[in-house]
Backbone as a printed PyTorch tensor [residue, N CA C, xyz], in Angstrom:
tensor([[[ 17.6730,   6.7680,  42.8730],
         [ 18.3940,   7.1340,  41.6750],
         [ 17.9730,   6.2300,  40.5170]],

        [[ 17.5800,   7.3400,  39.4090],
         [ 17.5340,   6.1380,  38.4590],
         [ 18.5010,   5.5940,  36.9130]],

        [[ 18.5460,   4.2910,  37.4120],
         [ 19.5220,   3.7690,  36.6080],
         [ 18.9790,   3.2770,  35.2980]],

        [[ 19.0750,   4.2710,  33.9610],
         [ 18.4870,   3.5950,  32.5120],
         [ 19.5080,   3.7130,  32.0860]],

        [[ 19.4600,   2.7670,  31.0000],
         [ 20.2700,   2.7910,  30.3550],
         [ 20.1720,   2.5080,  28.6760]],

        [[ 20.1470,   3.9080,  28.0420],
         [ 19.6430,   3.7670,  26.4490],
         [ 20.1670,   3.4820,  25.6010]],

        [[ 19.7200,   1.6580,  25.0000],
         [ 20.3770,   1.3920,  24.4880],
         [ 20.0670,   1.5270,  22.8350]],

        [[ 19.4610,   2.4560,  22.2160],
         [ 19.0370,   2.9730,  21.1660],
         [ 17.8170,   4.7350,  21.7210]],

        [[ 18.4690,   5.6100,  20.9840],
         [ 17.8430,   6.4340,  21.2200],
         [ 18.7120,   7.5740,  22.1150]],

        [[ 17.2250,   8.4580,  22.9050],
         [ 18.2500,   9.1940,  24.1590],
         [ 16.8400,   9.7980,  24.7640]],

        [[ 17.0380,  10.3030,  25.9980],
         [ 16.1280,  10.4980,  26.8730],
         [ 15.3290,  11.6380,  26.1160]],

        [[ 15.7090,  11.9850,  24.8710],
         [ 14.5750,  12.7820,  24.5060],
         [ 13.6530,  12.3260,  23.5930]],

        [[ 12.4820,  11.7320,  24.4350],
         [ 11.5770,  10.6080,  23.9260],
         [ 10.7250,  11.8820,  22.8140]],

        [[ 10.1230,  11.2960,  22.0330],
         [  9.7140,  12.2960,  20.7740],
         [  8.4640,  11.3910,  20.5790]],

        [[  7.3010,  12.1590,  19.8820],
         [  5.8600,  11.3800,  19.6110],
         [  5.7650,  12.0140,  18.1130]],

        [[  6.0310,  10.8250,  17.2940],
         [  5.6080,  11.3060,  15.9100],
         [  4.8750,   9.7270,  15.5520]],

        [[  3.7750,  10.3910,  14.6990],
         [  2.9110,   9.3170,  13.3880],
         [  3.2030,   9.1950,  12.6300]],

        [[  2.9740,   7.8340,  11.6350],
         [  2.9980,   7.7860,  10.6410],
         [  1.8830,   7.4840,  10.3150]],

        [[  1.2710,   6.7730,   8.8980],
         [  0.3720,   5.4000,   8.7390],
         [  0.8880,   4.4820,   8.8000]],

        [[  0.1110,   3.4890,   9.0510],
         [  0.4290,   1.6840,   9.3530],
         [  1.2200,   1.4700,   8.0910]],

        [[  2.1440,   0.6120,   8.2500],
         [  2.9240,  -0.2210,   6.8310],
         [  3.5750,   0.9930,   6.5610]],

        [[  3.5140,   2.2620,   6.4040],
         [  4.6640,   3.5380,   5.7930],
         [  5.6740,   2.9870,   4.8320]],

        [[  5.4910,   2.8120,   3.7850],
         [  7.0610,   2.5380,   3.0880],
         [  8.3800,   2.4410,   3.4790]],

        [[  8.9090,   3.8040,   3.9020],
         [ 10.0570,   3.7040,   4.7800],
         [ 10.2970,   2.8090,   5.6300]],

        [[  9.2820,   2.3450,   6.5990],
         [  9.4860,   1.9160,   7.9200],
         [  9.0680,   0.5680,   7.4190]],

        [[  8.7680,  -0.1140,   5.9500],
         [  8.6030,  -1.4810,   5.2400],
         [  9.8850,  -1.5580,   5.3510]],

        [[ 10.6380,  -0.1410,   4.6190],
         [ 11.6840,  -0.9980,   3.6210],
         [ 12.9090,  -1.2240,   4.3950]],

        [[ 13.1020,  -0.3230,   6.0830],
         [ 13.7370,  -0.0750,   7.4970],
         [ 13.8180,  -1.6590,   7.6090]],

        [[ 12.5870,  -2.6060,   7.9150],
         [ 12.3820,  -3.7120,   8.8240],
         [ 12.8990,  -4.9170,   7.0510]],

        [[ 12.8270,  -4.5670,   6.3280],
         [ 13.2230,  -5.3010,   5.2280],
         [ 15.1190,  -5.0600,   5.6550]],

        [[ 15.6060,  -3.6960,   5.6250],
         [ 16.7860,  -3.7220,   5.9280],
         [ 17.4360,  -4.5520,   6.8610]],

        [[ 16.4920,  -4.4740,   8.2620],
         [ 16.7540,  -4.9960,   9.3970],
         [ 17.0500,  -6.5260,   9.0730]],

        [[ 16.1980,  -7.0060,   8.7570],
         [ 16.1780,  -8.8080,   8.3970],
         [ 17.4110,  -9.1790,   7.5940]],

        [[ 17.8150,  -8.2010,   6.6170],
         [ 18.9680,  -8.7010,   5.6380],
         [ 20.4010,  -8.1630,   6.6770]],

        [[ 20.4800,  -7.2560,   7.4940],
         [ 21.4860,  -7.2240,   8.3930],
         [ 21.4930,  -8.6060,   9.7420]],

        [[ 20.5740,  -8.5710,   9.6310],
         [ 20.2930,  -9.9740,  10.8850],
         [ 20.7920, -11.3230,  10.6530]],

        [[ 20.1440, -11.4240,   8.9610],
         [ 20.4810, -12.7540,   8.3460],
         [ 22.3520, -12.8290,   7.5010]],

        [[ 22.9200, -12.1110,   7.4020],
         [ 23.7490, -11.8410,   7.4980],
         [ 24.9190, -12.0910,   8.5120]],

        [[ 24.3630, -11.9040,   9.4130],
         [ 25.2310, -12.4850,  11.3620],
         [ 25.8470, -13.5850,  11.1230]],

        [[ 26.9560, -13.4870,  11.3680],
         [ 27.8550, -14.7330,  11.6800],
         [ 27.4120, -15.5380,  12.3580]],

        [[ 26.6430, -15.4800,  13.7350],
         [ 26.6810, -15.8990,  14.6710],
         [ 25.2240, -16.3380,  14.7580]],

        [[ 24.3580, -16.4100,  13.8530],
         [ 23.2230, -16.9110,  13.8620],
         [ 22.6990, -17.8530,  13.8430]],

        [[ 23.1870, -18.6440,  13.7580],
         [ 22.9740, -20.1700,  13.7410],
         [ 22.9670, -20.0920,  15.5260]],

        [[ 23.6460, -19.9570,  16.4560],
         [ 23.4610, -19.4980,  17.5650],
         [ 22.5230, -19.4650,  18.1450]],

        [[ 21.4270, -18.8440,  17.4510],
         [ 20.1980, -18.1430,  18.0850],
         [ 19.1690, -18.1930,  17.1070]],

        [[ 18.5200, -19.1590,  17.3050],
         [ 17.4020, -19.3740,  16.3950],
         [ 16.2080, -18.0920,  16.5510]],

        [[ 16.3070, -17.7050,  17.9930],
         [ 14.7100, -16.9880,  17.9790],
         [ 15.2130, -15.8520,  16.8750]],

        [[ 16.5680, -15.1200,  16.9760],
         [ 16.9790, -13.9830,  15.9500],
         [ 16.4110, -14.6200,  14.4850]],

        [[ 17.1920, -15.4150,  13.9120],
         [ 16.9440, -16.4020,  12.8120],
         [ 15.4000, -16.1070,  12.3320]],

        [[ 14.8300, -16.9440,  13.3560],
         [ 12.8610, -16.5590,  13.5130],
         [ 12.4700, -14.6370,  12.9630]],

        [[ 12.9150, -14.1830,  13.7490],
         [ 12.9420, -13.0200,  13.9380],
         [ 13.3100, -12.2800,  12.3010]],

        [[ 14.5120, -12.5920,  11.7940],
         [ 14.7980, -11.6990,  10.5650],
         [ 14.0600, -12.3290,   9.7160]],

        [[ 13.2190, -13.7860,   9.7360],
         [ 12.6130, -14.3630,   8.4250],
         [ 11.0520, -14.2340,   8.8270]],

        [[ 10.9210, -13.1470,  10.0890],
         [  9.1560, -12.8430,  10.3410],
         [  9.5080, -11.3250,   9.1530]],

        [[ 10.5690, -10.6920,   9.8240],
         [ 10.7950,  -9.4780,   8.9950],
         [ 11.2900,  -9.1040,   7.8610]],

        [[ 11.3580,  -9.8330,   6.9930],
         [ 11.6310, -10.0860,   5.7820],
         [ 10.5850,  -9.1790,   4.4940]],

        [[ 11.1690,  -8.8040,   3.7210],
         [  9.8430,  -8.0770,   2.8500],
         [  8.6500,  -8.7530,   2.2090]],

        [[  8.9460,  -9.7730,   2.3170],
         [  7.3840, -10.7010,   1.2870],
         [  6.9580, -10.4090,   2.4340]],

        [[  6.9720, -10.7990,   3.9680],
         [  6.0970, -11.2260,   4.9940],
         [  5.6950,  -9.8370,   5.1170]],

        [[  6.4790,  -9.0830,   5.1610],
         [  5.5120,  -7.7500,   5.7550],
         [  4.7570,  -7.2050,   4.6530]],

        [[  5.1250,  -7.6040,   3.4010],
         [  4.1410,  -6.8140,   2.2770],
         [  2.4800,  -7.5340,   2.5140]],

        [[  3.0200,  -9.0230,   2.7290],
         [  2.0530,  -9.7180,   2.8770],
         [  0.8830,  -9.1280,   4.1030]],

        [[  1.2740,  -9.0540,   5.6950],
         [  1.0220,  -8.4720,   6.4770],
         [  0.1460,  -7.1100,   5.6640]],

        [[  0.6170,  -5.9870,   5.2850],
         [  0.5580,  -5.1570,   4.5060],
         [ -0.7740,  -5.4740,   3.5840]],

        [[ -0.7150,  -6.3140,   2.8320],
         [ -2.0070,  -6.5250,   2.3410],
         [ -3.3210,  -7.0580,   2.9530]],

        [[ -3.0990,  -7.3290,   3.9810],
         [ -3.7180,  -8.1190,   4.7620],
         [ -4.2880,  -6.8830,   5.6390]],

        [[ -4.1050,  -5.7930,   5.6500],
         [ -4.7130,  -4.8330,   6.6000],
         [ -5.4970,  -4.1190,   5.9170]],

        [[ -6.1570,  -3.2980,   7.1930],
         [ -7.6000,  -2.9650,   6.3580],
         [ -6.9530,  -1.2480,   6.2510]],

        [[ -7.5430,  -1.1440,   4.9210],
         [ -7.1420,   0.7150,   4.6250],
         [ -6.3530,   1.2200,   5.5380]],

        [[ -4.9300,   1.4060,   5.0370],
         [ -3.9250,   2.2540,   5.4660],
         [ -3.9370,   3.6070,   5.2080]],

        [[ -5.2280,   4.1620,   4.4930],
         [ -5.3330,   5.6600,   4.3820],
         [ -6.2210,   6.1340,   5.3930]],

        [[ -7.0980,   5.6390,   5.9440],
         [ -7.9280,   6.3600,   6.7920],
         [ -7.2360,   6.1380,   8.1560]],

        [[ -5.8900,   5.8240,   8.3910],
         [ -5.3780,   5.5060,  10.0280],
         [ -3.9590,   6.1650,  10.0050]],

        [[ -3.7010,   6.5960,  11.5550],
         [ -2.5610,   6.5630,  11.2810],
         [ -2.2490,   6.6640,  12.7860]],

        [[ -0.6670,   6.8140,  12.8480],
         [ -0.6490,   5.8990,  14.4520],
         [ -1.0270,   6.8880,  15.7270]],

        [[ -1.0980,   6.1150,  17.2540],
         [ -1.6100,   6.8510,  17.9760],
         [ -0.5230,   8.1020,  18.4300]],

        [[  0.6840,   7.7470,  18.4620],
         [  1.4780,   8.7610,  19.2630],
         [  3.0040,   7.7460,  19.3970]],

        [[  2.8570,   7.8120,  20.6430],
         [  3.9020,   7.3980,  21.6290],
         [  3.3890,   6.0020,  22.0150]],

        [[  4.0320,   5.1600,  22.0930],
         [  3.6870,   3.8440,  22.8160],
         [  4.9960,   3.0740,  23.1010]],

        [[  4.1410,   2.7350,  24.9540],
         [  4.9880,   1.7910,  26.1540],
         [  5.3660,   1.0410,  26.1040]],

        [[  6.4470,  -0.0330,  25.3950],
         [  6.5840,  -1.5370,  25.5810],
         [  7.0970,  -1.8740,  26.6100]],

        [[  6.5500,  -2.8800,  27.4780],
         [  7.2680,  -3.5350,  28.3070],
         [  7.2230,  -4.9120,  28.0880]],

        [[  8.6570,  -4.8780,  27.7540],
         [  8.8220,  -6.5750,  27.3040],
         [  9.2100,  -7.8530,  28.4320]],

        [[  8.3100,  -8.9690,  28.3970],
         [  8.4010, -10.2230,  29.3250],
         [ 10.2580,  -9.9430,  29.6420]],

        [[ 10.4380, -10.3860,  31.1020],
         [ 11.7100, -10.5990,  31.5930],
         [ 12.3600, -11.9610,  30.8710]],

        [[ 11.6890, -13.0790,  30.6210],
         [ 12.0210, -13.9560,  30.3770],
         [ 12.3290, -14.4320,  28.8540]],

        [[ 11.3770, -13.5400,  27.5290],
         [ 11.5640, -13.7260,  26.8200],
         [ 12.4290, -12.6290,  25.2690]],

        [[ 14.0730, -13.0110,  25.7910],
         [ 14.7780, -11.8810,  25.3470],
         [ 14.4600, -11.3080,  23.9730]],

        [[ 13.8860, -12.2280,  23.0780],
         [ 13.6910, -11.1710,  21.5060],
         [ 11.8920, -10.7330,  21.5310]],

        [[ 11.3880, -11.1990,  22.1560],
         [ 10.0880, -10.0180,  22.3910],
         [  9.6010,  -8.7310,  22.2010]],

        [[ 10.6880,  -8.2150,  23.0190],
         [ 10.7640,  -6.4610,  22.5670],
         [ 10.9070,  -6.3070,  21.2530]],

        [[ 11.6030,  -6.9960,  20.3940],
         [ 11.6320,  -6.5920,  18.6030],
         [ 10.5980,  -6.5310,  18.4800]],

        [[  9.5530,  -8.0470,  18.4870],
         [  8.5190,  -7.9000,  18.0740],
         [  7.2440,  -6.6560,  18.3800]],

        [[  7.7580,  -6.2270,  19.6130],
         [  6.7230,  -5.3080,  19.9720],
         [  6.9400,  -4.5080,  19.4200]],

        [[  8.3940,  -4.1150,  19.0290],
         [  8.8830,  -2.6710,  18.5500],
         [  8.4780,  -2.8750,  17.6010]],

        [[  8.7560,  -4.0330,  16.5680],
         [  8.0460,  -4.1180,  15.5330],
         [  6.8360,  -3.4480,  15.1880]],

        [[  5.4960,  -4.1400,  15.8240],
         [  4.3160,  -3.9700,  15.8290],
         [  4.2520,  -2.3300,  15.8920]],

        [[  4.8300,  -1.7810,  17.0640],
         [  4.5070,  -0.6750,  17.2140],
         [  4.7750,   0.6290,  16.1500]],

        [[  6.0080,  -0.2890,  15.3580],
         [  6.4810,   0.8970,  14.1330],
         [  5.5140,   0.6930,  12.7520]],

        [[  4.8510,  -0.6610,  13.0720],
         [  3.7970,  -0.9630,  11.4320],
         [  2.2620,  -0.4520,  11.5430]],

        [[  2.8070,  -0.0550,  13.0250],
         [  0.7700,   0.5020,  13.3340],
         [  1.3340,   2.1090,  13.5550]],

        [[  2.5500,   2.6580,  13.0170],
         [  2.8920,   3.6690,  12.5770],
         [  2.7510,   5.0800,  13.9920]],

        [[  3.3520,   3.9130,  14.9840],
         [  3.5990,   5.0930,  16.2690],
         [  5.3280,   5.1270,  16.9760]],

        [[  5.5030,   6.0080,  17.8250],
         [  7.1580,   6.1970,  18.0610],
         [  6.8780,   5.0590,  19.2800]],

        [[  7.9730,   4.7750,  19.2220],
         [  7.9710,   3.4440,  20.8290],
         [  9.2390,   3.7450,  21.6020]],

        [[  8.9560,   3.7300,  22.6380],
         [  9.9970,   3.4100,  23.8780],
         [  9.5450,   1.6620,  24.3890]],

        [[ 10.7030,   1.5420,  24.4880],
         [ 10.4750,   0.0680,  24.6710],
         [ 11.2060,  -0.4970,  25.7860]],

        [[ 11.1200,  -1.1460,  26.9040],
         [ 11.7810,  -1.5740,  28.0150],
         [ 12.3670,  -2.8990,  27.6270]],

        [[ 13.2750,  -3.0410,  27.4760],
         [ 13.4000,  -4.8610,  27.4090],
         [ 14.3950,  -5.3010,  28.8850]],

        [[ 14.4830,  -6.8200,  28.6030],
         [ 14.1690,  -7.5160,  30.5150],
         [ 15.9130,  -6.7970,  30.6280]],

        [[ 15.8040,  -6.7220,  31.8450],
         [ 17.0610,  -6.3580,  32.8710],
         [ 18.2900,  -6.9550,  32.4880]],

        [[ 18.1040,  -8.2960,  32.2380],
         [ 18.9950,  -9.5550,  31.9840],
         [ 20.1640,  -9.2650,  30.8880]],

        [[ 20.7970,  -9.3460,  31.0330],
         [ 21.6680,  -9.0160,  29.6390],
         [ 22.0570,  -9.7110,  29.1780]],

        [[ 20.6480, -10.4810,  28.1540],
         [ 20.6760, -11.5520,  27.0290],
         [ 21.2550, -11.0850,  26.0700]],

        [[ 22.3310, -11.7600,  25.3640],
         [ 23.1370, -11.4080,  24.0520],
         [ 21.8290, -11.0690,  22.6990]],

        [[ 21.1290, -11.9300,  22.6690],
         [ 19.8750, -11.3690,  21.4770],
         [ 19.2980, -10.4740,  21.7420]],

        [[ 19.3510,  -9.4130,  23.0530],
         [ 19.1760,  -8.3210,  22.8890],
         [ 20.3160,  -7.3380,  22.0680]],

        [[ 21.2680,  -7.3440,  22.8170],
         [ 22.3180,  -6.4270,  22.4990],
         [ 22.9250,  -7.0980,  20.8550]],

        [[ 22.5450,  -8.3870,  19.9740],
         [ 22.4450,  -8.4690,  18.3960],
         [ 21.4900,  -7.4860,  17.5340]],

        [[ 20.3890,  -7.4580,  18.6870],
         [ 19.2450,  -6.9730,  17.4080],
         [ 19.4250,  -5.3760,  17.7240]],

        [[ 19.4400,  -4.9850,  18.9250],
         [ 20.1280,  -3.7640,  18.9310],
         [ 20.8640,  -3.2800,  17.8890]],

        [[ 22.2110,  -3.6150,  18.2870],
         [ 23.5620,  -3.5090,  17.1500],
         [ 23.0230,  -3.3960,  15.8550]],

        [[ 22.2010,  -4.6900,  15.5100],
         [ 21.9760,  -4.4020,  14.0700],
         [ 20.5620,  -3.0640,  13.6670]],

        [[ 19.6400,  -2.8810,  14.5020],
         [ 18.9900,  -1.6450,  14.3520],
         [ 19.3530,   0.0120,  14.7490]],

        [[ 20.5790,  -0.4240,  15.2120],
         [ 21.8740,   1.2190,  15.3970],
         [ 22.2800,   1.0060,  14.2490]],

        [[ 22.8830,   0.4440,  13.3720],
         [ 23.8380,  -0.1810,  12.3840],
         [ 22.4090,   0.4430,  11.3640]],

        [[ 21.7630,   0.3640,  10.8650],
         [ 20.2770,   0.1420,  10.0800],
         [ 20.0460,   1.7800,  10.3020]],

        [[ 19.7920,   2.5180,  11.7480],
         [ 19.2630,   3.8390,  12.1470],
         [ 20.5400,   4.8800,  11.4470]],

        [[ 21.5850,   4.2370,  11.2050],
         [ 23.0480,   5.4680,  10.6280],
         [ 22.2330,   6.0050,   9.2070]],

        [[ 21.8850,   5.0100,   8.3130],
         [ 21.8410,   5.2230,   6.9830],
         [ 20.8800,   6.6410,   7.1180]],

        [[ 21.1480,   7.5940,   6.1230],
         [ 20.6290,   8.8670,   6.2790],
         [ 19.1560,   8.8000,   5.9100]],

        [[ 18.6540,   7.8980,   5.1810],
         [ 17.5600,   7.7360,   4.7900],
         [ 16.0080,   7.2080,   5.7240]],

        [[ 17.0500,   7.2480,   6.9000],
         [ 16.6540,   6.6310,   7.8630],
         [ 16.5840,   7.7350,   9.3610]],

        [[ 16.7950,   8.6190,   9.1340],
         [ 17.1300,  10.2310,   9.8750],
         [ 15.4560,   9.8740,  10.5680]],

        [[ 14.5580,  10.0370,  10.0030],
         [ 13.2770,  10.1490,  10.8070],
         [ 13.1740,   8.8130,  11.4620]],

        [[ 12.8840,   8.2570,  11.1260],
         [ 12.8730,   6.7130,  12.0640],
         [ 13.9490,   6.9460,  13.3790]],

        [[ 14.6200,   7.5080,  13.6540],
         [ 15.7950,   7.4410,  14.8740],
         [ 14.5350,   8.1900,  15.9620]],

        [[ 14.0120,   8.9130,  15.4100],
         [ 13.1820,   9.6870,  16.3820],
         [ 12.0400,   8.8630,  16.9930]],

        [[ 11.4990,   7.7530,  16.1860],
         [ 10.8570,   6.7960,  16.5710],
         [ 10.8850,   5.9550,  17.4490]],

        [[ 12.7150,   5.9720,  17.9490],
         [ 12.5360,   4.5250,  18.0040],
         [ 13.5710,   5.1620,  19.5560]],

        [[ 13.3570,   4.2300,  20.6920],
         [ 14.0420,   4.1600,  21.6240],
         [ 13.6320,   2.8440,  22.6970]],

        [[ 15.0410,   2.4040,  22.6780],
         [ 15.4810,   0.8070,  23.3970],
         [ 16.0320,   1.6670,  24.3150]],

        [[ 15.2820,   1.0290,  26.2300],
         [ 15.8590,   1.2920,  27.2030],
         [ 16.1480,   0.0240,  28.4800]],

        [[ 16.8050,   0.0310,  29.1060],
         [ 16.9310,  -1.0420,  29.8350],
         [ 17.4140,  -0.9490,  31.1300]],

        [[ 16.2940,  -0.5990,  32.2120],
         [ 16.5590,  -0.7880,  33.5990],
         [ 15.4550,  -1.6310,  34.7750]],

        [[ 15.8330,  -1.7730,  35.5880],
         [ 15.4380,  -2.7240,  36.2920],
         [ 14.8890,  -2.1370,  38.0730]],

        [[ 13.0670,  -2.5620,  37.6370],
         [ 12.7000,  -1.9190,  38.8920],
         [ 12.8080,  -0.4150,  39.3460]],

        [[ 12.3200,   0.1260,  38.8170],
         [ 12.4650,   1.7170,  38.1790],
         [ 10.8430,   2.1640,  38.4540]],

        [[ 10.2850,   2.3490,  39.1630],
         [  8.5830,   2.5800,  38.8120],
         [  8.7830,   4.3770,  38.8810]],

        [[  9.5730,   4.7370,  39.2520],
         [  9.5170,   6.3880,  39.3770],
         [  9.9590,   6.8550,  37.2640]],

        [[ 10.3610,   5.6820,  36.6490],
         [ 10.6270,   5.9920,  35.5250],
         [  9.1890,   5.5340,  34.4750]],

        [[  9.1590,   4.0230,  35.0170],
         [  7.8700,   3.5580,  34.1710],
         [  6.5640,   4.6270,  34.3680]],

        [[  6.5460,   5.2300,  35.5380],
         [  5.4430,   6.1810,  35.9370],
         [  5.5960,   7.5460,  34.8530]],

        [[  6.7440,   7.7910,  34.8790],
         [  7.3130,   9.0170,  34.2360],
         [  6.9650,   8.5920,  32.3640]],

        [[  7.4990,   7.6390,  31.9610],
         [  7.1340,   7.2450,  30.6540],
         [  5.9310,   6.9420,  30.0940]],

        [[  4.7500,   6.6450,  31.2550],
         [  2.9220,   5.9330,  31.2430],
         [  2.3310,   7.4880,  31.1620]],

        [[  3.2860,   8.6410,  31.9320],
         [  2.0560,   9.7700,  31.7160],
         [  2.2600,  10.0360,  30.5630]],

        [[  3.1860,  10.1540,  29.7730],
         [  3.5440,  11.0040,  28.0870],
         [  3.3610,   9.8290,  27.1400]],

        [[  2.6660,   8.4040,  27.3300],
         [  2.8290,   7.8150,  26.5390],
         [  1.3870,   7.9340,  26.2550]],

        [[  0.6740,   7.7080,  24.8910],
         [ -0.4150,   7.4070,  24.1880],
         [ -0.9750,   5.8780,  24.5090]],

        [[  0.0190,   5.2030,  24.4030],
         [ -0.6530,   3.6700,  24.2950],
         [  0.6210,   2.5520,  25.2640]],

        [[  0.2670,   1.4910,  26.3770],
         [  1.2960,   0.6850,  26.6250],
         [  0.8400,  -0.3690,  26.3290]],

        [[  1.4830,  -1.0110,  26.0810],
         [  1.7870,  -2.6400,  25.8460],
         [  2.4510,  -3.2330,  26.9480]],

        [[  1.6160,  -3.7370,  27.9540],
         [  2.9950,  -4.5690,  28.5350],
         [  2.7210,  -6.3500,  28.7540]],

        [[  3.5180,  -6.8710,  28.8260],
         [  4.0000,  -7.9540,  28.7170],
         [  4.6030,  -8.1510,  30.1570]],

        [[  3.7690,  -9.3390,  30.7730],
         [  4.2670, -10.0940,  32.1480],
         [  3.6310, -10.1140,  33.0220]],

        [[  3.3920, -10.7320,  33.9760],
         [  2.4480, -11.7830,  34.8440],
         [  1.5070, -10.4530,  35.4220]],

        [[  0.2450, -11.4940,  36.0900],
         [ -0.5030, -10.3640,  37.2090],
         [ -0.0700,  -9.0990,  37.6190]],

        [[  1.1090,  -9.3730,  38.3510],
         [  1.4590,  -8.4710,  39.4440],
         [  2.0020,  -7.1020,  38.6520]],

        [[  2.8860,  -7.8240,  37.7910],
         [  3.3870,  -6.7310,  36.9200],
         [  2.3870,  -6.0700,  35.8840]],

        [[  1.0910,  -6.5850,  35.2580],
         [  0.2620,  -5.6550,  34.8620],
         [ -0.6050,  -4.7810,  35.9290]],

        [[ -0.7210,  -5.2720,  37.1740],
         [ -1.8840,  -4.6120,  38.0210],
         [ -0.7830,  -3.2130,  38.6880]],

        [[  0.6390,  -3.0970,  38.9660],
         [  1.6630,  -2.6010,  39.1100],
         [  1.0210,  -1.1090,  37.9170]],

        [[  1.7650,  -1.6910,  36.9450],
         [  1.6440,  -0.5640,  35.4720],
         [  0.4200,  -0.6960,  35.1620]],

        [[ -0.6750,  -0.7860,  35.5010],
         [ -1.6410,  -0.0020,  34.9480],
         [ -2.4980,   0.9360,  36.3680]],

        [[ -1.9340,   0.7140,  37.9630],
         [ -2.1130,   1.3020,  38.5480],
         [ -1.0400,   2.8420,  38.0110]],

        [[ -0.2410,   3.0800,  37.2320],
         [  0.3200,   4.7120,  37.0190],
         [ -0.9640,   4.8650,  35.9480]],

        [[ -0.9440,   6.5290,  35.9790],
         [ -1.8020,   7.1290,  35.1160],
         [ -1.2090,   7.2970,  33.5540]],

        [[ -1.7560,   7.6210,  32.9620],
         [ -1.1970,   7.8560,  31.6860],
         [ -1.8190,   9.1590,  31.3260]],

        [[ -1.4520,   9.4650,  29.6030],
         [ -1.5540,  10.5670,  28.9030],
         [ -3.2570,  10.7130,  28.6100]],

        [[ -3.8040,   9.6440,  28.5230],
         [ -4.8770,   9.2050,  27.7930],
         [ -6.2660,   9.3340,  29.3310]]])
């Protein structure tokens, strides 16, 4: 039986492109940082802290300038994150990455139920309401279960691109399933 549990999104995983940097999805991760930095409770948790002042708008415009022609690219599809067990704000960053190179992500983060997951969550549900923000929901899906290969298998064939994150065993594991590609 498998036990997921979606904690952004819903099992109807969706593959849409954008281009890299997209405006929207600048001005989304600009939102994100000013809801983050905002947190009461941040002082708490430095890696969050880290986290809303990587995503901040100078840094990503900066980022942004720093890439090569955003007109001739645009993203691959669908892409796998599997984020390290050990390191709970990781998955942002991947999700990150994966929304500025302008592809939809499903993203696994660790089993563990680290509170800086379920912050940055909260604040990117909180961020996904605003209506302006209607397409990005389709982008984006946070899931979280543990030891699941009949699911990771199920998510590697429809995905375009994975990312994963964590030791030997666990890359030689996921890249023995097939994929889309």
């Amino acid at each position: 039986m498998m036990n997921i549990r979606y904690l952004i999104g819903s099992s109807k995983i969706n593959r849409y492109s954008r281009i890299p940097f997209d405006d929207l999805i600048c001005e989304f991760l600009s939102d994100f940082s000013s809801v983050l930095n905002k947190s009461k409770i941040l002082k708490d948790y430095p890696d969050i802290k880290t986290l809303a002042f990587w995503c901040r708008k100078g840094n990503i415009q900066c980022l942004k300038n720093n890439f090569i022609n955003t007109k001739l690219r645009f993203g691959l599809g669908l892409t796998f994150h599997i984020a390290p067990s050990n390191i709970p704000i990781n998955f942002a960053y991947s999700l990150i990455f994966g929304l500025l190179s302008g592809n939809s992500n499903i993203v696994k983060v660790p089993s563990n139920n680290y509170e800086q997951v379920n912050i940055v969550c909260s604040s990117l549900k909180k961020i996904l309401k605003k209506k302006k923000y209607n397409s990005l929901k389709k982008m984006i899906t946070v899931v979280r279960y543990k030891d699941c290969n009949d699911f990771t298998k199920k998510i590697s064939l429809i995905s375009d691109a994975r990312i994963i994150w964590g030791g030997d065993k666990t890359i030689s594991t996921i890249r023995s399933f097939p994929t889309d590609q």
